[in-house]
C-alpha positions as CSV (number, residue, x, y, z in Angstrom):
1,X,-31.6,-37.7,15.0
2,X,-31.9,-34.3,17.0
3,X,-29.1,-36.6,19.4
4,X,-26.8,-36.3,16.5
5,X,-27.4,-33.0,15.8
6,X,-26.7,-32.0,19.1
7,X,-23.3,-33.3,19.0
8,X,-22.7,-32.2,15.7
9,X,-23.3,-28.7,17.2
10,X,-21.3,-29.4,20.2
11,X,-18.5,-30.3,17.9
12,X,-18.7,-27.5,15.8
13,X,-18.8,-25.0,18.7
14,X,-15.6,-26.8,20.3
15,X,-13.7,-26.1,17.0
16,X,-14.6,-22.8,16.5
17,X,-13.7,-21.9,20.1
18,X,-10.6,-23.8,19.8
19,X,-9.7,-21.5,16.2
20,X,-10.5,-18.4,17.1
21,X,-8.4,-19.2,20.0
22,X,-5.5,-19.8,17.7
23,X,-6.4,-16.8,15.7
24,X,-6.3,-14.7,19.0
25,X,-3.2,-15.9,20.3
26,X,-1.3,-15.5,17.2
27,X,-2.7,-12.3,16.9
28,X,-1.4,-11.1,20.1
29,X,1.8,-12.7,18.9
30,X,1.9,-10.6,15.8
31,X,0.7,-7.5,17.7
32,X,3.6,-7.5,20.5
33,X,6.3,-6.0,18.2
34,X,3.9,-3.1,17.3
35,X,3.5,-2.5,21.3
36,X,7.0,-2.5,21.9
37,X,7.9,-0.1,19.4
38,X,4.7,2.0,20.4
39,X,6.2,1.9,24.2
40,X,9.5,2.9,23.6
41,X,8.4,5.8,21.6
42,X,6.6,7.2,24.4
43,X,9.8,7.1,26.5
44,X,12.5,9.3,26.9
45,X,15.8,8.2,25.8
46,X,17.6,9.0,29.0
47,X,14.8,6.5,30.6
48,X,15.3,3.5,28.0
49,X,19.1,4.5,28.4
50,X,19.5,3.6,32.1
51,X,16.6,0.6,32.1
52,X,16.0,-1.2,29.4
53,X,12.6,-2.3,30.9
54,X,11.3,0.8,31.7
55,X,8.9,0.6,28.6
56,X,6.8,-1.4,31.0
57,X,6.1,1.0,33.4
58,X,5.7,4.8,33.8
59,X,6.3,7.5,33.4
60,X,5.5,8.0,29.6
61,X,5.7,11.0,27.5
62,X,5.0,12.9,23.9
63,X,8.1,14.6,23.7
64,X,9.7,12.2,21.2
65,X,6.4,13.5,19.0
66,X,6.9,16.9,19.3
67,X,10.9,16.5,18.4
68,X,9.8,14.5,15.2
69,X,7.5,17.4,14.0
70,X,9.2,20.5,15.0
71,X,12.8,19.5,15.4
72,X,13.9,17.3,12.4
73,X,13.1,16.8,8.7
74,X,10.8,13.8,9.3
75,X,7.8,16.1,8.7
76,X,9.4,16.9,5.3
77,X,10.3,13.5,4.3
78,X,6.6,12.4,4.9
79,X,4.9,14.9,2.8
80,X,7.9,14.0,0.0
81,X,6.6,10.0,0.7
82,X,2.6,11.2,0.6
83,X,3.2,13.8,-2.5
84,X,4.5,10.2,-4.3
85,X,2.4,7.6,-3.1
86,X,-0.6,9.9,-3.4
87,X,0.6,10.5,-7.0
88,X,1.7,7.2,-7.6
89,X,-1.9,5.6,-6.6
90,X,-4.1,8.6,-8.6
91,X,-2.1,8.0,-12.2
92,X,-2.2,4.1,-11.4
93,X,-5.8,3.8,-11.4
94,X,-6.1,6.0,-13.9
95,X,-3.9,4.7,-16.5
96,X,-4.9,0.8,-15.1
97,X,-8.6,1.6,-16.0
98,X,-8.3,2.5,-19.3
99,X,-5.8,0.3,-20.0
100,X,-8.0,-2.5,-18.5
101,X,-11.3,-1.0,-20.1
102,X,-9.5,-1.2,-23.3
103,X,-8.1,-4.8,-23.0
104,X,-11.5,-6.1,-21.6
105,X,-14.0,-4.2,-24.0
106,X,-12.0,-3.3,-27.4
107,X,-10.9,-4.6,-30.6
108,X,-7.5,-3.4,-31.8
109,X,-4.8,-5.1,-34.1
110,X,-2.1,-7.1,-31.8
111,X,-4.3,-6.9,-28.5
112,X,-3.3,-10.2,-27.3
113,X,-0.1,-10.0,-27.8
114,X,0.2,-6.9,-26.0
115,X,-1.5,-8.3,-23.4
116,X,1.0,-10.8,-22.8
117,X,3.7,-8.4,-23.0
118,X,2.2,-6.3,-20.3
119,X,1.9,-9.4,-18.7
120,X,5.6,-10.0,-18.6
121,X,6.4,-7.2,-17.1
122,X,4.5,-8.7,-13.7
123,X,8.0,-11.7,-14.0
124,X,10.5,-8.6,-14.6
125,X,12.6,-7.8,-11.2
126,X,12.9,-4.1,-10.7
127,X,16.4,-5.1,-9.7
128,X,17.0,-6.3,-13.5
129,X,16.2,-2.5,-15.4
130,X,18.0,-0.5,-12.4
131,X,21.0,0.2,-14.3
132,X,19.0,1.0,-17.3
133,X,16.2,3.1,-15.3
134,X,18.8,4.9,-13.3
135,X,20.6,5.7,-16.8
136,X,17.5,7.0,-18.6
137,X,16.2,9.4,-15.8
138,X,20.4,10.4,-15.3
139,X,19.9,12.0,-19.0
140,X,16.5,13.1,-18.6
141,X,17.9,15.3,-15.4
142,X,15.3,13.9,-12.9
143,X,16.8,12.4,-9.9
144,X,15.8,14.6,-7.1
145,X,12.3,15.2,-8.2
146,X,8.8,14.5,-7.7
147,X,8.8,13.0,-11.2
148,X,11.5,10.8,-11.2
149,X,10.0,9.1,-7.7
150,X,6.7,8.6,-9.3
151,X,7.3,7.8,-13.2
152,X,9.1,4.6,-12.5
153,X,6.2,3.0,-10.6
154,X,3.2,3.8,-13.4
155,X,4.3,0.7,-15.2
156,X,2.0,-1.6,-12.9
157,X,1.3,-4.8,-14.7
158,X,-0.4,-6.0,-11.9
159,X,-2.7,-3.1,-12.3
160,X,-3.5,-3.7,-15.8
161,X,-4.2,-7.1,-15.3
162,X,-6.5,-6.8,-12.4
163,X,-8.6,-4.0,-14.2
164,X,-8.9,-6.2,-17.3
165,X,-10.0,-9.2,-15.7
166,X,-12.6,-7.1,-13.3
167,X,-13.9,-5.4,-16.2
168,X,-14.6,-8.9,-18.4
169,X,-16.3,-10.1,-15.2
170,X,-19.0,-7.5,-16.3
171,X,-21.6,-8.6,-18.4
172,X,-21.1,-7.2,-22.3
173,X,-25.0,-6.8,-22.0
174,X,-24.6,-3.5,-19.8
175,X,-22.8,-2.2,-22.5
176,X,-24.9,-3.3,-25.2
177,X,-28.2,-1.5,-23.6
178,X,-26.0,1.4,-23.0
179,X,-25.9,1.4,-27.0
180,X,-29.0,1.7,-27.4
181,X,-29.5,4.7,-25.7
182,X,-26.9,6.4,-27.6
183,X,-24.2,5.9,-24.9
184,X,-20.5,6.5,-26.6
185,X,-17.6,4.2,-25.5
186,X,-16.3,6.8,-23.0
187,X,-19.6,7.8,-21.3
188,X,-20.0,3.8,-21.2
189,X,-16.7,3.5,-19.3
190,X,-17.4,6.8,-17.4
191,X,-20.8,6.4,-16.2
192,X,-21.8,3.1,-16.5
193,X,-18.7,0.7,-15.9
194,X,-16.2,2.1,-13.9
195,X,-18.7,2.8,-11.1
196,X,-18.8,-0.9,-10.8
197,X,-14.9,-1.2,-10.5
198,X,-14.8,0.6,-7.8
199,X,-14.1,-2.3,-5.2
200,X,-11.3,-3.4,-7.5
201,X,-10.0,0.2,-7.7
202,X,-10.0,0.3,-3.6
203,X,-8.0,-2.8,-3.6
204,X,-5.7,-1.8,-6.3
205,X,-5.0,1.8,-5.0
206,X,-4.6,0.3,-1.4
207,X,-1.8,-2.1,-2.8
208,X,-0.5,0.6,-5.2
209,X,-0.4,3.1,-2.2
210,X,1.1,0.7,0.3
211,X,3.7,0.0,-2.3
212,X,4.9,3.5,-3.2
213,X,4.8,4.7,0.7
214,X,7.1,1.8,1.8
215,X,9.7,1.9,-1.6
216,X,13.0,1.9,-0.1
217,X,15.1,0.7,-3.2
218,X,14.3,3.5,-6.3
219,X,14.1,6.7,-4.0
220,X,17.6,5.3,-2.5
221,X,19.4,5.7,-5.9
222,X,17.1,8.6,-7.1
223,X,17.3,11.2,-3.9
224,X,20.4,11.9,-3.4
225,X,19.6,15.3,-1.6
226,X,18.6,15.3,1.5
227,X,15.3,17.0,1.2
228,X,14.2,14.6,-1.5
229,X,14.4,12.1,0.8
230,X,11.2,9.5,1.6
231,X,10.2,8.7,4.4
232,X,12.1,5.1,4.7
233,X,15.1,6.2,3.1
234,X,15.2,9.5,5.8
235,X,14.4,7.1,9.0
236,X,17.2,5.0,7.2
237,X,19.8,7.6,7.2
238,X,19.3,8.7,10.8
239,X,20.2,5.2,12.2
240,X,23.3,5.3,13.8
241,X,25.4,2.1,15.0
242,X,24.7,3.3,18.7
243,X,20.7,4.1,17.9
244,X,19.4,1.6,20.4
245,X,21.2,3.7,23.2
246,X,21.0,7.1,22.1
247,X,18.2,8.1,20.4
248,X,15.7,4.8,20.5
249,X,12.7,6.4,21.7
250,X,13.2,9.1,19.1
251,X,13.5,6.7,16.2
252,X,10.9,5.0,17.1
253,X,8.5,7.9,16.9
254,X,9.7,8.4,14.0
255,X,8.5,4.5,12.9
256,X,5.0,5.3,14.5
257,X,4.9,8.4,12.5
258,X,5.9,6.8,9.0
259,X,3.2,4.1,10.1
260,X,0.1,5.6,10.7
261,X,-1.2,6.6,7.3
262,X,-0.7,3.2,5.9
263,X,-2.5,2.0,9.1
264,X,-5.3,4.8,8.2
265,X,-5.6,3.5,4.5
266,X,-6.6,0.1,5.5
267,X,-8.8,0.9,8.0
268,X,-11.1,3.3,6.1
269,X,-10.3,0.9,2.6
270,X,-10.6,-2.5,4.1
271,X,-14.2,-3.3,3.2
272,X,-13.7,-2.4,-0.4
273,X,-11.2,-5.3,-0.4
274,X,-13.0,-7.8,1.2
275,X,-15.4,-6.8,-1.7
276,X,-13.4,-6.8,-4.1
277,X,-11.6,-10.1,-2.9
278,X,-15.2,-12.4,-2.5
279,X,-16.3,-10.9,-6.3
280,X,-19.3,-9.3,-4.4
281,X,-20.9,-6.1,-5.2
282,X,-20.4,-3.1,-3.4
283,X,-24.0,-2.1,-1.6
């Protein structure tokens, strides 16, 4: 018997070396592009100019930082991209809690089908209500502004629907001895329930935030000017058809740059979505 069990652990050991060596190697794999583009941001354009290679060996240099900061409008494009996402993400969670608290906990005429019709909206291409979107916010004069990059967005199904079914996961019991302490609905939501949501919040305004700082299609019809312009659709515009010999080093700064707080969101964010992704509790 311990025989057995010895080879079952030798087994065991073999196939876990031999998957996190997979996971390793495709992880270098998936990492490789993000070195490249790291290493020919820290050369000069004159350098990648005359040797193509030279991204594998010294000398390296900052100066393509310094020119994104103080010499172009990259520095305004990405608060324009923060000011939405940031936005975005704060009246997402906001409108998806209620919406989800209301769903999950109330009793209103038609809830269901609502529901469903909220629901749809998740099977609804944004590509099929440009015309129609791009019409409404013509006549409502707000292309170009902070409004008219964020209002599209709020309609998150997918917000909605997560919020709902995180708040039925919560036992109606929590509520019910709330109650009976004189607890009204909103200091039930307020205090007692949406505390508990917080790992689905994290997840949601991680997504929602990703989302918003990476949009390329709306703020492509809806900034037209050039100091409305996001962050993609400003690195966009500065491609030329001779980027990778003129200025590649430069606009790939410029990709670190647009990079790094969705890299910084994840990283402080990520055990709130393992949380909220097992169903566990947050401790």
């Amino acid at each position: 018997m311990a025989e057995v069990r010895a080879q079952n652990m030798v087994g065991r050991s073999t196939g876990d070396r031999i998957i996190l060596g997979v996971t390793i190697l495709l992880s270098l794999l998936m990492i490789i592009p993000v070195l490249w583009v790291l290493g020919l941001s820290l050369k000069l354009n004159a350098d990648v100019k005359l040797d193509p290679n030279s991204v594998f060996h010294l000398p390296y240099t900052i100066k393509n930082y310094i020119d994104v900061i103080s010499g172009s409008s990259v520095f305004r494009w990405f608060m324009n991209s923060l000011i939405v996402a940031v936005g975005s993400t704060i009246c997402i969670l906001i409108l998806s809690s209620l919406a989800g608290y209301g769903f999950a906990r109330l009793n209103f005429p038609f809830k269901n089908v609502i529901f469903i019709i909220v629901l749809f909206g998740l099977a609804v291409p944004e590509q099929a209500v440009i015309v129609a979107r791009h019409q409404i916010f013509s006549v409502l004069k707000l292309h170009n502004s902070y409004p008219g990059l964020i209002l599209p967005g709020l309609s998150a199904s997918f917000g909605v629907f997560l919020m709902t079914q995180y708040f039925r996961a919560i036992p109606k019991e929590i509520d019910e001895a709330a109650m009976l302490d004189n607890a009204s609905r909103f200091k039930i939501f307020w205090k007692v329930l949406l505390p508990l949501t917080i790992p689905a919040q994290a997840t949601l305004g991680i997504f929602t935030f990703l989302g918003a700082w990476n949009d390329y299609w709306w703020p492509l019809i809806s900034a037209t000017k050039k100091e409305m312009y996001t962050i993609t659709t400003g690195i966009a515009s500065m491609q030329m058809n001779f980027a990778q010999t003129e200025g590649l080093g430069f606009l790939m700064a410029q990709a670190v740059f647009a990079g790094l707080p969705t890299l910084l969101v994840y990283l402080f964010f990520q055990k709130y979505v393992v949380t909220a992704v097992s169903g566990s509790a947050v401790r």
